[in-house]
DRENROFI-559962 format. One record per residue (C-alpha): residue number from 1; x, y, z. Coordinates in steps of 0.02 Angstrom, whole numbers, plus 32768, in hexadecimal, padded with zeros to 4 digits. Example, Ala and Ser with C-alpha at 12.3 -4.5 7.8 and 13.67 -1.06 7.14 Angstrom:
% residues 2
+-----+------+------+------+
! num !    u !    v !    w !
+-----+------+------+------+
!   1 ! 8267 ! 7F1F ! 8186 !
!   2 ! 82AC ! 7FCB ! 8165 !
+-----+------+------+------+
***
This chain:
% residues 430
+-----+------+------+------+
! num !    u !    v !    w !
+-----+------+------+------+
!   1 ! D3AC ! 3E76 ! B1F4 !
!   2 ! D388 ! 3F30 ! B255 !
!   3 ! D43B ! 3F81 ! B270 !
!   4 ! D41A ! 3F7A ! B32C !
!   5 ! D43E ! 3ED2 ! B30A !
!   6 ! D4E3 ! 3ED7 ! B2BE !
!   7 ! D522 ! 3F4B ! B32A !
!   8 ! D59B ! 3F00 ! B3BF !
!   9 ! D52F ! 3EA3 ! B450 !
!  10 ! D563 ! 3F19 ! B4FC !
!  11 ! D507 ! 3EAD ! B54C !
!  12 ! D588 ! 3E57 ! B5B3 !
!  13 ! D5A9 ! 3EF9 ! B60E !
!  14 ! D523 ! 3F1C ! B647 !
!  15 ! D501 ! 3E63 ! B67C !
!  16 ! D5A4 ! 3E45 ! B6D0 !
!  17 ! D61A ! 3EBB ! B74B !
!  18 ! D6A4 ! 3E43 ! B736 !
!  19 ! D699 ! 3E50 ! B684 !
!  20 ! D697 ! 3F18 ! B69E !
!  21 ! D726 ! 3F11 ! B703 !
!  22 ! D791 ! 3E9E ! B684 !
!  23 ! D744 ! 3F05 ! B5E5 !
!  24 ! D794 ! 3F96 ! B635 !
!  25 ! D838 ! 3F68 ! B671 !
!  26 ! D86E ! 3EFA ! B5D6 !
!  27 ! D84F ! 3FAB ! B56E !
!  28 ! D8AB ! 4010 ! B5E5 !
!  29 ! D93D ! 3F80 ! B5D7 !
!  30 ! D92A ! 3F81 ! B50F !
!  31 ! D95C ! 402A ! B520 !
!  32 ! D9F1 ! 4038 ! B593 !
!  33 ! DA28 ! 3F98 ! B53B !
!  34 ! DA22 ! 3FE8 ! B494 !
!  35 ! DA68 ! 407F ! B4E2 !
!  36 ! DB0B ! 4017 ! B517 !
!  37 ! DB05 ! 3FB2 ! B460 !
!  38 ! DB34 ! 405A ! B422 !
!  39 ! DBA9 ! 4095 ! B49C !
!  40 ! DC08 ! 3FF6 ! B4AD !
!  41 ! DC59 ! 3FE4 ! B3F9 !
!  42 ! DC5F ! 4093 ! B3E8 !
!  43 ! DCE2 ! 40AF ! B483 !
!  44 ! DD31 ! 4018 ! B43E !
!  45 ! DD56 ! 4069 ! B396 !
!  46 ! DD82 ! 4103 ! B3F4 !
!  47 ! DE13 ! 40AA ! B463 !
!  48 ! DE5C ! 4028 ! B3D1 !
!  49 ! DE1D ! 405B ! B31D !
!  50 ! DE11 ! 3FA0 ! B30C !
!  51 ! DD69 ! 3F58 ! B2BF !
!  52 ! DD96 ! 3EB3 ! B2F5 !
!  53 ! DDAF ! 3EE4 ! B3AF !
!  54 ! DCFD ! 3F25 ! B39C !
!  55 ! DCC9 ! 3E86 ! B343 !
!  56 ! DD26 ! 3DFF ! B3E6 !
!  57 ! DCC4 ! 3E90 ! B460 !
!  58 ! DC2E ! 3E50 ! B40E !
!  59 ! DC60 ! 3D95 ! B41B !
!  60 ! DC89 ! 3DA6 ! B4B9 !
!  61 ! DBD3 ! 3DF4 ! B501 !
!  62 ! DB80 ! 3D54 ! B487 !
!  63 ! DBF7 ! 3CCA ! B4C9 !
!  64 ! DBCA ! 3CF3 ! B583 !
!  65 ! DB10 ! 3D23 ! B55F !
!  66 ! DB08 ! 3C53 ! B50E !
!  67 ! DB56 ! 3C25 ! B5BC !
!  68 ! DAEC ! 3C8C ! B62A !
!  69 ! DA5B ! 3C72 ! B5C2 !
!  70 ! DA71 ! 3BAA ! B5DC !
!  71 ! DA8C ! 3BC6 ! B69E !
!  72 ! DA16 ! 3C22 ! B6B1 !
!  73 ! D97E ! 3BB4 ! B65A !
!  74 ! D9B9 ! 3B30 ! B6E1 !
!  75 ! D9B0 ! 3BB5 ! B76A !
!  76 ! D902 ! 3BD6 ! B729 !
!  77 ! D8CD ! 3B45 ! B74C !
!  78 ! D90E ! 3B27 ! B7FC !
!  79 ! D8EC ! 3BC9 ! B861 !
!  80 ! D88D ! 3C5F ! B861 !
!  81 ! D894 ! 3CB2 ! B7CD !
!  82 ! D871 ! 3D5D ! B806 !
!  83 ! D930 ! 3D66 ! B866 !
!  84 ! D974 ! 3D26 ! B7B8 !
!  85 ! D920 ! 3DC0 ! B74B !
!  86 ! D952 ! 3E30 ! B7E7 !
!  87 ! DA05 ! 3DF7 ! B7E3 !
!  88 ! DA07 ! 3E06 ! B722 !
!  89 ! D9C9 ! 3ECB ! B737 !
!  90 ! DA51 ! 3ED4 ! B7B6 !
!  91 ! DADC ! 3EB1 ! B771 !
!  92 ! DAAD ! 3F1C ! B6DC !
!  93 ! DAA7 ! 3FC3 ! B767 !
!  94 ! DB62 ! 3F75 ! B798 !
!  95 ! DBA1 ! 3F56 ! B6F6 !
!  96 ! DB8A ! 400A ! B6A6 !
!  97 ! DBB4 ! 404B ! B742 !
!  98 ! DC57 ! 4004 ! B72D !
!  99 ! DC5D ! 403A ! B67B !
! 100 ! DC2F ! 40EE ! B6A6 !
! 101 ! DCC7 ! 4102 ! B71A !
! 102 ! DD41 ! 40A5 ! B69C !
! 103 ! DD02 ! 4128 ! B629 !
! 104 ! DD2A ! 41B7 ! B6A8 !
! 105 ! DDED ! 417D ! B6CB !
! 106 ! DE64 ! 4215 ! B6CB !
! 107 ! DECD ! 419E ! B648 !
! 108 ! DE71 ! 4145 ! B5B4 !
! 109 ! DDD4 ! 40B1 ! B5E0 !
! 110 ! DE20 ! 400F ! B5F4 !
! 111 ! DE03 ! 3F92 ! B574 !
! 112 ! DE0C ! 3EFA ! B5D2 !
! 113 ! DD7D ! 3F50 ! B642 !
! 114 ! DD04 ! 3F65 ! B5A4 !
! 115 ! DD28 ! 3EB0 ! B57D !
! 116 ! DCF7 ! 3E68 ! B632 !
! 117 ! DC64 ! 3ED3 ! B654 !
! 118 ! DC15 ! 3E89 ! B5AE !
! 119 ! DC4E ! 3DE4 ! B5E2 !
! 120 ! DC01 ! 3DF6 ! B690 !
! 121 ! DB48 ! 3E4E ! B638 !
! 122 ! DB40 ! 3DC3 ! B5B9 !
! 123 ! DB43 ! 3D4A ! B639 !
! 124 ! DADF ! 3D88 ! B6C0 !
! 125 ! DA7F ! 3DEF ! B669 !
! 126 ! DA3C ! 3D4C ! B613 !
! 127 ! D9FB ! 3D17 ! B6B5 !
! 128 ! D967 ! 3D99 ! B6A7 !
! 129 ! D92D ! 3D83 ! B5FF !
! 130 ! D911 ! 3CC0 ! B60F !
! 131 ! D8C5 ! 3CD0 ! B6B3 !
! 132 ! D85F ! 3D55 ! B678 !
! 133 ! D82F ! 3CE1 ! B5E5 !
! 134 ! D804 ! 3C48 ! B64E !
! 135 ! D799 ! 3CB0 ! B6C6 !
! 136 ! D736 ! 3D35 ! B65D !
! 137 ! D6C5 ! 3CB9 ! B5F9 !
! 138 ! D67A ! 3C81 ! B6C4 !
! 139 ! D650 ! 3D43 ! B6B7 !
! 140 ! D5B8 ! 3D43 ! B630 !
! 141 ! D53C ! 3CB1 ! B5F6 !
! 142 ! D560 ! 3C52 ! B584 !
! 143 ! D507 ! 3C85 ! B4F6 !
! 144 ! D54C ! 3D21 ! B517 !
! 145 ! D614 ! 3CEF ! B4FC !
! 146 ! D60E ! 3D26 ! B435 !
! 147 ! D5CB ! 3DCB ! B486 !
! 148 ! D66A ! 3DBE ! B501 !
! 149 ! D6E2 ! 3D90 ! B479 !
! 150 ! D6AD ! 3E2F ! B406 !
! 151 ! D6C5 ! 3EA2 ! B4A6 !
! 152 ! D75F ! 3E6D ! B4B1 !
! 153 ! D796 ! 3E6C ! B3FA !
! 154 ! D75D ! 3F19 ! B3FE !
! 155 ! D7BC ! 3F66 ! B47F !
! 156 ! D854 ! 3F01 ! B43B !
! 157 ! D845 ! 3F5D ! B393 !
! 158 ! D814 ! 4012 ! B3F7 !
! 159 ! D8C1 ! 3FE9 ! B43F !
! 160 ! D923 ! 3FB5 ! B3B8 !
! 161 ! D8DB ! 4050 ! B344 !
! 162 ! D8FC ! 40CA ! B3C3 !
! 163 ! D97A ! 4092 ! B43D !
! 164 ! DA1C ! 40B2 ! B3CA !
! 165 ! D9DF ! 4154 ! B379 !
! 166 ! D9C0 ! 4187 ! B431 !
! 167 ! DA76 ! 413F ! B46F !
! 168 ! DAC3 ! 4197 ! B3F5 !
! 169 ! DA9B ! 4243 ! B41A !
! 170 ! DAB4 ! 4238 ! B4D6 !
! 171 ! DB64 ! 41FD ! B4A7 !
! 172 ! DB6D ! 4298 ! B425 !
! 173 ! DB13 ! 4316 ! B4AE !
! 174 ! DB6F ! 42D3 ! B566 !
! 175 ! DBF5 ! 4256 ! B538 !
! 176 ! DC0C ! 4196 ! B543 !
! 177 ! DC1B ! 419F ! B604 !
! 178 ! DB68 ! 4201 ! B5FF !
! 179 ! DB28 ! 4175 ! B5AB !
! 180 ! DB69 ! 40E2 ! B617 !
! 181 ! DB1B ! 4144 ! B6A7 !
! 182 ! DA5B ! 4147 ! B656 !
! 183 ! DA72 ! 408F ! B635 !
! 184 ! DA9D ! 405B ! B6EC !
! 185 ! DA13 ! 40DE ! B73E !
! 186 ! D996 ! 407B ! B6A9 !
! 187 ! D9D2 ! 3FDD ! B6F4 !
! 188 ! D9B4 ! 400B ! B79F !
! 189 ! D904 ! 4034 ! B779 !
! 190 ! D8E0 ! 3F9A ! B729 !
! 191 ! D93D ! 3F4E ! B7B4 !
! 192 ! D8BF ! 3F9E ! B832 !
! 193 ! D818 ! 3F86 ! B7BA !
! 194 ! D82F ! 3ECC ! B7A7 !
! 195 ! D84E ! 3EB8 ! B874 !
! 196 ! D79E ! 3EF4 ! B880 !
! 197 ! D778 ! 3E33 ! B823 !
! 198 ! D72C ! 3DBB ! B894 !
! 199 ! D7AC ! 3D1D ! B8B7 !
! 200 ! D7A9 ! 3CB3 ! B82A !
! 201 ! D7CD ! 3C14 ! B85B !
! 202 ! D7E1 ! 3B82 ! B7E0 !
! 203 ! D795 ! 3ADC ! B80D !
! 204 ! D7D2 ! 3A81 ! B896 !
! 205 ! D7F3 ! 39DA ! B815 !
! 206 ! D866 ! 3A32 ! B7B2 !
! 207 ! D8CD ! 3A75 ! B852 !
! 208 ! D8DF ! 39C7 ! B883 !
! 209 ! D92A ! 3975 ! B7FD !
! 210 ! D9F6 ! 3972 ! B7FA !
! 211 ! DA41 ! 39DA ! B76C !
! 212 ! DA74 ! 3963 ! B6FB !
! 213 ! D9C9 ! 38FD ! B6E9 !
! 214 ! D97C ! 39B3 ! B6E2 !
! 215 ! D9EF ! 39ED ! B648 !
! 216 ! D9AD ! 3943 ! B5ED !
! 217 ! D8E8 ! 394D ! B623 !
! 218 ! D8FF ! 3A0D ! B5C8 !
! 219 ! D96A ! 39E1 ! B52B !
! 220 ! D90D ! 3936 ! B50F !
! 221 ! D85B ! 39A3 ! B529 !
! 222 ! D898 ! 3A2F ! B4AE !
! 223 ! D8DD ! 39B8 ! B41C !
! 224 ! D85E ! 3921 ! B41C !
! 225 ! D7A3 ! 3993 ! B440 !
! 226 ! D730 ! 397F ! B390 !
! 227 ! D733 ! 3A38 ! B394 !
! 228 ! D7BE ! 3A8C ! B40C !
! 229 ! D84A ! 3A2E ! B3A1 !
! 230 ! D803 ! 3A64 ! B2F7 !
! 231 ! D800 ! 3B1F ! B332 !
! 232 ! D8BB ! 3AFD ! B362 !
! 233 ! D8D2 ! 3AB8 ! B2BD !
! 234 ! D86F ! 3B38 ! B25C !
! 235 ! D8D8 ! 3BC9 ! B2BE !
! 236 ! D963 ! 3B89 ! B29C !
! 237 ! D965 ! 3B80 ! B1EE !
! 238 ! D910 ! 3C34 ! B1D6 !
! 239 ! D991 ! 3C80 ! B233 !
! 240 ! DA2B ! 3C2A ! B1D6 !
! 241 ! D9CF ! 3C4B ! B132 !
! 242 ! D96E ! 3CE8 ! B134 !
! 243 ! D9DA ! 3D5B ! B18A !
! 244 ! DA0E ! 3DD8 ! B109 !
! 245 ! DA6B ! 3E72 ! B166 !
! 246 ! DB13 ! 3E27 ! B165 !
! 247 ! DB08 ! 3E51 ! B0AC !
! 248 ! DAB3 ! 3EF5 ! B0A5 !
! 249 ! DB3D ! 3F5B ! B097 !
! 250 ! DB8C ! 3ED8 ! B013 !
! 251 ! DAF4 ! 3EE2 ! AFB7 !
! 252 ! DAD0 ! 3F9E ! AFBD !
! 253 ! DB83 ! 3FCA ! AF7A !
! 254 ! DB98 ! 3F44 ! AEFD !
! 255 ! DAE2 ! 3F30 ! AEAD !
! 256 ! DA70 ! 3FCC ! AEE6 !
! 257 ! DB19 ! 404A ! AEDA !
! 258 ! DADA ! 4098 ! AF70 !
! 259 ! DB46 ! 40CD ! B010 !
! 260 ! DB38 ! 40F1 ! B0CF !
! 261 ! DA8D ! 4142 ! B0C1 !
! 262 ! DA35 ! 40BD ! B06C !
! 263 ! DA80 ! 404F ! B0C2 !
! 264 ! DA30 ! 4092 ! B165 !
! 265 ! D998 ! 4099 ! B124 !
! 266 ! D995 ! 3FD0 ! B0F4 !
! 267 ! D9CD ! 3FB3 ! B197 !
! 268 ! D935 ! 3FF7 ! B1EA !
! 269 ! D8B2 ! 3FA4 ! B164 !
! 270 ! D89E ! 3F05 ! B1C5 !
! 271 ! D87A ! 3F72 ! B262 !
! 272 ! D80A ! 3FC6 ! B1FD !
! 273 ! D7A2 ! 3F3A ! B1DD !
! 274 ! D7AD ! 3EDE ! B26F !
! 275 ! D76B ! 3F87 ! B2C8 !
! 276 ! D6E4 ! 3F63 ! B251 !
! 277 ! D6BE ! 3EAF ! B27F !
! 278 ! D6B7 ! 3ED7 ! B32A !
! 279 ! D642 ! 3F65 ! B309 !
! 280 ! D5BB ! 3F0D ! B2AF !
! 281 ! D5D7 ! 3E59 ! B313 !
! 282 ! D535 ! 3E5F ! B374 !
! 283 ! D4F7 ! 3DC5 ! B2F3 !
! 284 ! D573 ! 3D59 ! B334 !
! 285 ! D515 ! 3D35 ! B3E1 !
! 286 ! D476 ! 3CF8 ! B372 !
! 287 ! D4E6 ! 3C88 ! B2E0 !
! 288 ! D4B2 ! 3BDA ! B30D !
! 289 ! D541 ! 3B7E ! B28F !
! 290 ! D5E5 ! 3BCC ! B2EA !
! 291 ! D657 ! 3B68 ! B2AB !
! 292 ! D623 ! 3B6E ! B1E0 !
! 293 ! D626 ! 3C35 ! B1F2 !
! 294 ! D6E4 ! 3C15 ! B24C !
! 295 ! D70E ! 3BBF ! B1B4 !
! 296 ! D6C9 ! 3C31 ! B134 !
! 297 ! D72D ! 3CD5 ! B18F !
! 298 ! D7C3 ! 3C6C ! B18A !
! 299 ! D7BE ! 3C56 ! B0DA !
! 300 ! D789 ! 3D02 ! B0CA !
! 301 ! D831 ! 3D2E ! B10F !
! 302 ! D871 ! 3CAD ! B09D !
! 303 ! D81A ! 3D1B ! AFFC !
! 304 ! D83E ! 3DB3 ! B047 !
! 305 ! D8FC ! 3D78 ! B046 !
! 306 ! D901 ! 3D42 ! AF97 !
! 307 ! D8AA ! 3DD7 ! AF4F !
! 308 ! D91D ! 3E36 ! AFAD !
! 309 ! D9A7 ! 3E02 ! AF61 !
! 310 ! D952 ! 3E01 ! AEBE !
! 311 ! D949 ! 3EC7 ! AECB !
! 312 ! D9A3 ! 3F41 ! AE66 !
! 313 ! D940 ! 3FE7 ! AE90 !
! 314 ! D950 ! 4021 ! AF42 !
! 315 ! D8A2 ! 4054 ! AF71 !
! 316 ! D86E ! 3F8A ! AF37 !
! 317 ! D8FB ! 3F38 ! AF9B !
! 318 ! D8B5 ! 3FAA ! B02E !
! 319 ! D808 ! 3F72 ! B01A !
! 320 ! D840 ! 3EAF ! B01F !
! 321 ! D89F ! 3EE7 ! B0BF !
! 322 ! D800 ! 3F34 ! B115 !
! 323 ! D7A5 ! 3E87 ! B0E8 !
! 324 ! D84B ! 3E1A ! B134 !
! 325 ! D827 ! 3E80 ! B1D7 !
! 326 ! D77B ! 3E5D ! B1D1 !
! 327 ! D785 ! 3DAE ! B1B5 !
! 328 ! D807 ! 3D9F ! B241 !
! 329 ! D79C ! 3E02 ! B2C6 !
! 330 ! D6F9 ! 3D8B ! B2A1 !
! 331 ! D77B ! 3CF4 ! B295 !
! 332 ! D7A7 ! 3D18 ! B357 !
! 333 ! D6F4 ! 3D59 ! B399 !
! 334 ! D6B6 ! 3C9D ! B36A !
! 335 ! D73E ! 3C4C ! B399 !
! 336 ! D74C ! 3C92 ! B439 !
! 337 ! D683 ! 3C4D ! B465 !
! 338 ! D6C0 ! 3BAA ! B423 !
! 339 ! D767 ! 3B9C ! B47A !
! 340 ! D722 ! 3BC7 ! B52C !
! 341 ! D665 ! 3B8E ! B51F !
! 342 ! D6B6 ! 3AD6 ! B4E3 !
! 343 ! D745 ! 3AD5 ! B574 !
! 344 ! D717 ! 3AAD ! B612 !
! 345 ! D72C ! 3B28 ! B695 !
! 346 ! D7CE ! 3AB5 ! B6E7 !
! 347 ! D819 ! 3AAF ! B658 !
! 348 ! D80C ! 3B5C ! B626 !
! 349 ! D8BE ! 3BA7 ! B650 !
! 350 ! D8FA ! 3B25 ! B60C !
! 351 ! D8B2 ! 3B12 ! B567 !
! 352 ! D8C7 ! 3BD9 ! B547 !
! 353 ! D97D ! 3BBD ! B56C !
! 354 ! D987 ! 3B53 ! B4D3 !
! 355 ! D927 ! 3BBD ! B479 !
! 356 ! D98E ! 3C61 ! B49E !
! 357 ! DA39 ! 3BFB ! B497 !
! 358 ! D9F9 ! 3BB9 ! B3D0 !
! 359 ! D9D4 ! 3C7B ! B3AA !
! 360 ! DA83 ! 3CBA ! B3F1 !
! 361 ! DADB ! 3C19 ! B38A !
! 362 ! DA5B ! 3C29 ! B2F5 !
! 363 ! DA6D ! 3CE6 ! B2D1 !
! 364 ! DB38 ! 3CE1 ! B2CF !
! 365 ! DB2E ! 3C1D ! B273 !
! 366 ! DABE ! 3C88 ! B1F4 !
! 367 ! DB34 ! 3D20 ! B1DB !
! 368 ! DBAF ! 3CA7 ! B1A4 !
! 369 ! DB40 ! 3C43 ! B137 !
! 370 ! DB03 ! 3CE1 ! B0C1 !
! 371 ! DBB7 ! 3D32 ! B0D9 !
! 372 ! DC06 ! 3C81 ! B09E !
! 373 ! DB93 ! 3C75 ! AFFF !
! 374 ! DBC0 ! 3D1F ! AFDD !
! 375 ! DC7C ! 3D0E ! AF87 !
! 376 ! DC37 ! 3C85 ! AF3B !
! 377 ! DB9A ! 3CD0 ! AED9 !
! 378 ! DB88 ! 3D7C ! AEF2 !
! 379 ! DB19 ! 3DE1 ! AF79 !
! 380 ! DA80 ! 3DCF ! AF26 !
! 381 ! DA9D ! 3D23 ! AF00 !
! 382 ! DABC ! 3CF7 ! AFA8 !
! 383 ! DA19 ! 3D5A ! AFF3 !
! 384 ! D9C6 ! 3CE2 ! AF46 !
! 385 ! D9FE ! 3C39 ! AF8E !
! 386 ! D9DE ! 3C75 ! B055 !
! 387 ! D92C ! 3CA6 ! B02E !
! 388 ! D90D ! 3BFC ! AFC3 !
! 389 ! D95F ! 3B8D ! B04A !
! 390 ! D8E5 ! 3BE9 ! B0C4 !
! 391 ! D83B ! 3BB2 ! B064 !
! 392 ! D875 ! 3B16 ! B023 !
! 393 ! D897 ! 3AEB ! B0D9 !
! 394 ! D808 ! 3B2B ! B112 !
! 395 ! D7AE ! 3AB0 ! B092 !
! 396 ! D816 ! 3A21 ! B0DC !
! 397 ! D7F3 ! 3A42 ! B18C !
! 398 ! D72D ! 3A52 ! B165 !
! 399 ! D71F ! 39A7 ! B10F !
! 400 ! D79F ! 3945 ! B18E !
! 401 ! D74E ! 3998 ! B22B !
! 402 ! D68F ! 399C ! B22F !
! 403 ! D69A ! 39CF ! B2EA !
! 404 ! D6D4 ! 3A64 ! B2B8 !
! 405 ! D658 ! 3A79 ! B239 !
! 406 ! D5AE ! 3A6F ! B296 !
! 407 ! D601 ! 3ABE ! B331 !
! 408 ! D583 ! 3B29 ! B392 !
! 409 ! D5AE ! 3B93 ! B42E !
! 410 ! D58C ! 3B21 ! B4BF !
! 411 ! D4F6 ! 3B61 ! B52D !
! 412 ! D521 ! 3AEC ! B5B6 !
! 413 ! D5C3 ! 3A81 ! B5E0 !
! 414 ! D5FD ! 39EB ! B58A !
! 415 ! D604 ! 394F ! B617 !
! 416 ! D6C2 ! 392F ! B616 !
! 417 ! D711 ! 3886 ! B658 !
! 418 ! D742 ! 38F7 ! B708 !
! 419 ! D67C ! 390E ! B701 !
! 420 ! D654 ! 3870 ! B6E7 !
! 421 ! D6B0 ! 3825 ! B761 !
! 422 ! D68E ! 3896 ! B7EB !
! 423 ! D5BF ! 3871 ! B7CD !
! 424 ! D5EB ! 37C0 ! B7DF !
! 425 ! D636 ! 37D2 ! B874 !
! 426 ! D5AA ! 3840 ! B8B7 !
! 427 ! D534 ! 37B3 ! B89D !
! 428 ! D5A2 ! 372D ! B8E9 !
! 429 ! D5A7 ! 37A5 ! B989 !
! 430 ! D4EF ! 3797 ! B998 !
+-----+------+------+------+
***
């Protein structure tokens, strides 16, 4: 294979203005976004010298980003979902604005302020990033959506790498009000870019049905698919079983004997390699068996995991890191094409909801799992188990779900029932 190959397909922007539009303004939100996840626990810490006030801050923003992540998959699917990314931008410009001026008080920033703004972002800012899921796939072809997914991966990780390190020394150089202020002028110029989208209206069936009868068509579509509700299943159990940072610092101190710095350095590994994966992902728009290759860089997480934990030399349990990442970043460039090239457009906002409520409920359900095991057997045996739960699940999923196993990335729409139905009555008009 030529290394022109490998490298990441930019294809979809050039093909699509949309997509440019959405490329750009989800990196410029990554940023102000990781901007604020700095800020926000810091100014916490500052006012109570309570960990665990930081920790319910934290709980608070995931509680109401499940909520408005759930409302807004319904909205999605009922409206335009241009006005729903707009009003998710939005409320991001009023929300740090807010936090700026709480910052500036003559007196100290009021707590109970910090605690409703992330309320208030969680929720609405949910709106945008499930609308923006349900509508940027209609952007690019379809054999272009493992293209899509890598894009987006990417600037994810760009964000994540940078973001904090960035955050950090705007609050060291201009302050914690300095920073708030960046993040809401970032948020209005996302807020602007994505107005420039063409309405995005979902399909008029969807709009039509009442709530209730909508909520089942999307859960009953998302558990019972031969490939949609494997992928649930398959996400699920990576993230409550191969999900090691809860344990890194446990495991640096107690079985590397390192301390903050190598720490650090662990942390970023997985962003390492997923920067990696989404640098050399331009194969994944020509794989033809999609979901074996999902399987195998789920149970490379899985072996990445377990050697991981196996490590007793720094530089080794780094290396296993770097391969986690990349397993993780391939993981969600193929099961992005799969997810939105198998959902039908109507039930798009939906069935992302479900998917981005099981990652909120999956990543916190995993903490606990690896930080439960650990009082019981150790750090490393903990990180052990996790990464041999991962692969023996993945073996269990491939052999009870051969949907998921000969998956391919959908070049044209599946007929659904709605489909069906509606051709039938097209006919009977004639």
């Amino acid at each position: 294979m030529k290394l022109s190959q490998l490298m990441v397909d930019i294809s979809p922007l050039r093909l699509s203005r949309e997509f440019r539009i959405v490329f750009v303004a989800r990196l410029i939100s990554i940023f102000g976004l990781g901007f604020a996840a700095v800020a926000l626990p810091m100014q916490v810490y500052q006012l109570t010298g309570s960990s665990l006030l930081v920790a319910t801050v934290h709980t608070t923003s995931a509680v109401s980003v499940l909520a408005g992540t759930l409302v807004g998959g319904m909205l999605a699917d009922r409206g335009d979902r241009r006005r729903l990314i707009v009003i998710g931008r939005a409320s991001a410009v009023i929300g740090f604005g807010v936090l700026a001026a709480n910052t500036l008080l003559p007196a100290e920033p009021w707590l109970w302020v910090i605690y409703a703004i992330a309320a208030f972002n969680g929720f609405f800012g949910s709106f945008s990033a499930v609308a923006l899921q349900a509508a940027a796939p209609g952007f690019v072809p379809r054999d272009k959506l493992p293209a899509a997914g890598a894009l987006l991966a990417l600037n994810g990780e760009l964000g994540s790498v940078l973001a904090p390190a960035l955050g950090g020394v705007i609050i060291a150089a201009f302050g914690l009000g300095s920073n708030y202020v960046i993040t809401a002028v970032l948020s209005l110029f996302t807020t602007v870019l994505v107005w420039r989208l063409p309405r995005l209206d979902a399909p008029a069936a969807s709009r039509a049905q009442p709530v209730l009868a909508a909520l089942r068509e999307g859960g009953t579509f998302a558990l019972r698919h031969r490939v949609v509700g494997p992928l649930l299943l398959l996400g699920l159990a990576q993230m409550l079983f191969a999900a090691p940072q809860v344990l890194i610092n446990e495991f640096t101190d107690k079985v590397l004997g390192g301390g903050a710095s190598m720490v650090g350095l662990l942390y970023t590994a997985p962003a390492v390699g997923a920067l990696i994966g989404s640098l050399t992902s331009g194969w994944a728009g020509r794989a033809r068996r999609t979901g074996s290759l999902l399987l195998v860089a789920v149970a490379l997480c899985g072996l990445a995991v377990l050697g991981f934990g196996a490590s007793t030399w720094a530089p080794v349990a780094f290396v296993f890191l770097v391969f986690l990442g990349f397993g993780q970043v391939i993981e969600e460039i193929l099961r992005y094409a799969l997810l939105q090239s198998h959902t039908p457009d109507h039930l798009r906002g939906r069935v992302n909801a479900v998917w981005t409520a099981q990652s909120t409920v999956g990543n916190s359900a995993g903490a606990l799992t690896l930080g439960g095991l650990a009082p019981l057997i150790g750090a490393a045996g903990a990180l052990m188990a996790g990464g041999t739960l991962t692969v023996v699940s993945v073996g269990a999923l491939a052999l009870a779900f051969a949907g998921l196993r000969t998956a391919q990335v959908l070049r044209e729409p599946e007929p659904t029932p709605h489909d069906l139905n509606e051709d039938q009555n097209h006919e009977e008009s004639k």
